[in-house]
C-alpha positions as CSV (number, residue, x, y, z in Angstrom):
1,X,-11.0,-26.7,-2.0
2,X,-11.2,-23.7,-0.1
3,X,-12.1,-24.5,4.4
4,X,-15.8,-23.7,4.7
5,X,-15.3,-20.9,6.6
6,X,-13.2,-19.2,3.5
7,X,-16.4,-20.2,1.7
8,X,-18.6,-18.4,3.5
9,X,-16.7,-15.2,4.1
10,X,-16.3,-15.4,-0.2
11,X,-20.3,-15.1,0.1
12,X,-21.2,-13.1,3.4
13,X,-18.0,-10.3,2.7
14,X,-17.0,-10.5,-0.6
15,X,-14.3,-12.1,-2.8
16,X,-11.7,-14.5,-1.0
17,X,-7.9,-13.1,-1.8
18,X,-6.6,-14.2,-5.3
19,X,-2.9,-15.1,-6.1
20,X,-1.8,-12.7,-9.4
21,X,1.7,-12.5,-10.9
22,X,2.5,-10.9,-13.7
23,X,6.7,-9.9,-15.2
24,X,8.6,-7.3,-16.3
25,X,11.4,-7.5,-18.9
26,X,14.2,-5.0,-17.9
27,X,17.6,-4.5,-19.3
28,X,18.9,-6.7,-15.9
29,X,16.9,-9.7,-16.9
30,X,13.0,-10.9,-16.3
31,X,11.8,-9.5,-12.9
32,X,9.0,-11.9,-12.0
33,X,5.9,-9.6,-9.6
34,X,3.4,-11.4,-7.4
35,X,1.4,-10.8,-4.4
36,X,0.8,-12.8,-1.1
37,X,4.7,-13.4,-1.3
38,X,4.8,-16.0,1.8
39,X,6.9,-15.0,4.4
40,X,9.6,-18.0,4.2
41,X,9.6,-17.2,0.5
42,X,10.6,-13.7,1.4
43,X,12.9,-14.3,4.1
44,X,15.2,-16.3,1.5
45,X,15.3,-13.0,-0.4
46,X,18.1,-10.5,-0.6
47,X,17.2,-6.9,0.0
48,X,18.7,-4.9,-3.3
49,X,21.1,-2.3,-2.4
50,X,19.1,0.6,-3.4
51,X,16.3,-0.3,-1.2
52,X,17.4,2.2,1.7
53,X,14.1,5.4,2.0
54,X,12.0,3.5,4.3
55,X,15.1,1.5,6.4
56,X,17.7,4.1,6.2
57,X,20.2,1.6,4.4
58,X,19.4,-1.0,6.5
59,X,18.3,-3.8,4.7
60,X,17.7,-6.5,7.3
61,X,15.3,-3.7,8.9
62,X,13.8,-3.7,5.9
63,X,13.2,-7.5,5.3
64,X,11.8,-7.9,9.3
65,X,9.3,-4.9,8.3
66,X,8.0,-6.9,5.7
67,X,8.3,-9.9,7.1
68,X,6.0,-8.6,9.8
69,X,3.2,-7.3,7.1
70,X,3.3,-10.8,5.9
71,X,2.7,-12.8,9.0
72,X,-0.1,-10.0,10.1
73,X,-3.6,-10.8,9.4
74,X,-4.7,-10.6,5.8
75,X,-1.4,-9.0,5.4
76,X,0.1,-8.9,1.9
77,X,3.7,-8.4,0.5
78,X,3.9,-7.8,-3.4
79,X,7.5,-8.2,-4.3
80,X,9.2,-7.8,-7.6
81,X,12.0,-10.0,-7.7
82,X,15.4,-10.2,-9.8
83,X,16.7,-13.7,-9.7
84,X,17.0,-13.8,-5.7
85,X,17.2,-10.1,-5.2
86,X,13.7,-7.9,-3.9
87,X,14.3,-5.0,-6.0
88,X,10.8,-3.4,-5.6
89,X,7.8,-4.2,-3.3
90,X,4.3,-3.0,-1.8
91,X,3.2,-3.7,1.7
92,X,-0.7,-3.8,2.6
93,X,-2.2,-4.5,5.9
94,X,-4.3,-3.5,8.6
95,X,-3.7,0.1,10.1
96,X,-1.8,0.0,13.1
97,X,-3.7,0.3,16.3
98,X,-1.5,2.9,17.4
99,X,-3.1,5.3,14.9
100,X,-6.3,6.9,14.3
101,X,-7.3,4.6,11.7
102,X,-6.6,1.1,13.6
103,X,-10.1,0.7,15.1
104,X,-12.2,-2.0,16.5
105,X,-14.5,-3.0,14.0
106,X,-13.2,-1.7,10.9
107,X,-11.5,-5.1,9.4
108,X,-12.2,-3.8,6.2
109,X,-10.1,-1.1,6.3
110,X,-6.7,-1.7,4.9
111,X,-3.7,1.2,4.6
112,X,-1.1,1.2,1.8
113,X,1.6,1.3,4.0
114,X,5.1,1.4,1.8
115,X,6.4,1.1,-2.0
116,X,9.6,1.4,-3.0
117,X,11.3,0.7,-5.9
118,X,15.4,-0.1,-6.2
119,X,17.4,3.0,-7.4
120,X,19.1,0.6,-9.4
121,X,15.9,-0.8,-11.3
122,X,13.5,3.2,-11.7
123,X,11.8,4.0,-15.2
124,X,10.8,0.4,-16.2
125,X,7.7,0.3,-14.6
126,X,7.5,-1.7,-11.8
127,X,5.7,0.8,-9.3
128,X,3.0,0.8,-12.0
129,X,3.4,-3.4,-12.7
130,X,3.1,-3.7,-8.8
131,X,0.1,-1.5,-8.4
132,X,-1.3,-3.7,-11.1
133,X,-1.0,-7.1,-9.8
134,X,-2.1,-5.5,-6.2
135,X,-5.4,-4.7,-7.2
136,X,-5.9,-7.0,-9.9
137,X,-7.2,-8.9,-7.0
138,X,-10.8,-9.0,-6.5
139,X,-10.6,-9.4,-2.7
140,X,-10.2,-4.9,-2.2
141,X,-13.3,-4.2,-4.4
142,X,-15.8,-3.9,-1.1
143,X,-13.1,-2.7,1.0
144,X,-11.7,0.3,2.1
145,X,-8.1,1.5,1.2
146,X,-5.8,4.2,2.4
147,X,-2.2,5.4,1.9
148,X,-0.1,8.3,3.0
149,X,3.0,9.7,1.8
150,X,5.2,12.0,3.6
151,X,8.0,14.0,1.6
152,X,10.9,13.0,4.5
153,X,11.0,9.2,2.9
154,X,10.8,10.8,-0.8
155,X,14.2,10.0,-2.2
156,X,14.3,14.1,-4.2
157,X,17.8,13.8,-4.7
158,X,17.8,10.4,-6.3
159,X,14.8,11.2,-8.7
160,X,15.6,14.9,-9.2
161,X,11.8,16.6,-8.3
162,X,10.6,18.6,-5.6
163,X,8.3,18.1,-3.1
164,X,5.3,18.9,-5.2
165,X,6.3,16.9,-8.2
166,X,6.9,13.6,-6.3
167,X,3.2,14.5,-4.8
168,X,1.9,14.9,-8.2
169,X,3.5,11.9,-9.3
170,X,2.2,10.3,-6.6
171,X,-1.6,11.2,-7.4
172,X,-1.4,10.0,-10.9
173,X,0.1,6.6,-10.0
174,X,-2.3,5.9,-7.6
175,X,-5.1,7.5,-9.0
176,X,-4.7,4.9,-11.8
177,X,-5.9,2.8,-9.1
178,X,-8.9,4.4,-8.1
179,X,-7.4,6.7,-5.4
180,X,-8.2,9.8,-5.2
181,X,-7.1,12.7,-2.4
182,X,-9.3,13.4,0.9
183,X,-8.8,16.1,3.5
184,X,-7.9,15.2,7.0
185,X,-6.7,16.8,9.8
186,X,-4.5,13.8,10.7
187,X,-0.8,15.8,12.3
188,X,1.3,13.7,10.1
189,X,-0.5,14.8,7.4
190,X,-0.7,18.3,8.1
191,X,3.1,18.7,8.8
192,X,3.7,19.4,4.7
193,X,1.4,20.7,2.5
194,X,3.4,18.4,0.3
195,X,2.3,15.2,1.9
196,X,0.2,12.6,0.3
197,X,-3.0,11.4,1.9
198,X,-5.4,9.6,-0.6
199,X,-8.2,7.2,-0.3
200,X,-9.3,4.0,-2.3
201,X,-12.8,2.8,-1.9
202,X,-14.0,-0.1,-3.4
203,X,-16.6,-0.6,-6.1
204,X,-18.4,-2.6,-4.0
205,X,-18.1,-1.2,-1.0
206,X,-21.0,-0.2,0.9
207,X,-22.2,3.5,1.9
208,X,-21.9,2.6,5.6
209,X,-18.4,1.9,5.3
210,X,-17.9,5.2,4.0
211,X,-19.8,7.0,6.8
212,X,-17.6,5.1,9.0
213,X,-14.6,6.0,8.0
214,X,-15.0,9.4,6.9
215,X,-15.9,10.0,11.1
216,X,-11.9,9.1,11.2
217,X,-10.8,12.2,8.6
218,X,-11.8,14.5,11.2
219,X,-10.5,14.6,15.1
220,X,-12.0,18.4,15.5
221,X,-15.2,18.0,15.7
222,X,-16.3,21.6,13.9
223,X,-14.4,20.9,11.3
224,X,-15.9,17.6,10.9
225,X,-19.6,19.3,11.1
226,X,-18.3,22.0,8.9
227,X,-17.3,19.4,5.8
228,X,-20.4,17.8,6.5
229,X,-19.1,14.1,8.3
C-alpha cells in the first residue's frame, strides 16, 4: 500500500510513477528494458564498451552520471540490459538549477537529459523499446518534458549521417512520443542550426503550465513579445 502522502499526490498532481519493463530479442541474447532502475541495481552493472558519446570512453564517468539521476528527486534511469552489461539507457530528471530551465516552482518540469545506445547493439530497436517503456508510464501525462540534442555528442562517424540527418532522425524518434520542436533562444541551442531542442507536454497538463514555461523559451524580451509569450 502506497504512504498516504503518495496517495494524495496520485489525487492532488496526477498519477504516482509506475514500474514498466518490457524485452528485446537481439542476435546477442534477450535484452531485458525497465525504468526506475534503482541505483544499487545499476551500480552492479557493467558499462558496455560502446557506451563512450556522452563520457568520452569513460565508462565509470558514465555509471556515476547515472548513478546521480537515480538518486536525484523523481529521477529515473531506463536501462536496457544484456545479461550484466547496460548496453543502452535513458536518463530523466529535473533540470539542473544551473540552467534556464531549473526554476523554483516548476517540479513539474522534467528534461530528457541523455540516450545512448551501445555501438555494438544499433538497429534492433532499443532507443524506440526505451522510449516506449519511458512513457508508458502514466506519471508524465500532466507534466512537462524537454530534451536537447547537440550534434558534438552525435556519434556521425559511427552511424554514417550528417548533422541534419541525425536531427531528423531525432524528430521522428521522439516525435513518436509526442515531442514536437519549439524555438528558443537558449546559446546552446543556437550554436548549430543542427541542434535538437523539442518539447513534450502532457495530455493532461494544464494551460498554466504551458504559459509558464513557454516565459523560459525566450531570455530577449522582444523576441518573446514578438512570438507572442
Amino acid at each position: 500500500m502506497a504512504p498516504p502522502e503518495k496517495e494524495e499526490r496520485a489525487k492532488d498532481e496526477g498519477a504516482a510513477p509506475k514500474k514498466c519493463s518490457s524485452g528485446i530479442d537481439s542476435p546477442k541474447g534477450r535484452i531485458l528494458i525497465e525504468n526506475y532502475c534503482p541505483a544499487d541495481a545499476l551500480d552492479r552493472l557493467e558499462v558496455d564498451d560502446g557506451i563512450k558519446m556522452f563520457s568520452r570512453h569513460h565508462p565509470d564517468r558514465q555509471k556515476q552520471a547515472l548513478l546521480n539521476v537515480a538518486r536525484s528527486e523523481e529521477g529515473n534511469v531506463v536501462t536496457a540490459v544484456k545479461g550484466d552489461d547496460l548496453v543502452a539507457y535513458i536518463g530523466i530528471h529535473h533540470p539542473s538549477e544551473k540552467e534556464r530551465w531549473g526554476k523554483p516552482g516548476y517540479d513539474w518540469l522534467f528534461e530528457f537529459g541523455a540516450i545512448e545506445v551501445s555501438a555494438d547493439y544499433r538497429e534492433i530497436g532499443l532507443a524506440d523499446g526505451m522510449l516506449a517503456v519511458a512513457f508508458e508510464d502514466p506519471f508524465y501525462e500532466d507534466k512537462i518534458m524537454l530534451t536537447t540534442g547537440f550534434t558534438w555528442h552525435w556519434d556521425l562517424e559511427g552511424t554514417g549521417m550528417n548533422k541534419m540527418e541525425y536531427h531528423d532522425l531525432g524528430v521522428r524518434l521522439f516525435g513518436k512520443y509526442g515531442f514536437m520542436e519549439m524555438a528558443t533562444d537558449e546559446p546552446n541551442i543556437q550554436m548549430d542550426n543542427a541542434n535538437l531542442f523539442m518539447v513534450r507536454i502532457g495530455r493532461d497538463s494544464s494551460f498554466s503550465r504551458y504559459q509558464k514555461f513557454a516565459t523560459l523559451l525566450f531570455a530577449n524580451e522582444w523576441e518573446a513579445m514578438l512570438r507572442g509569450f
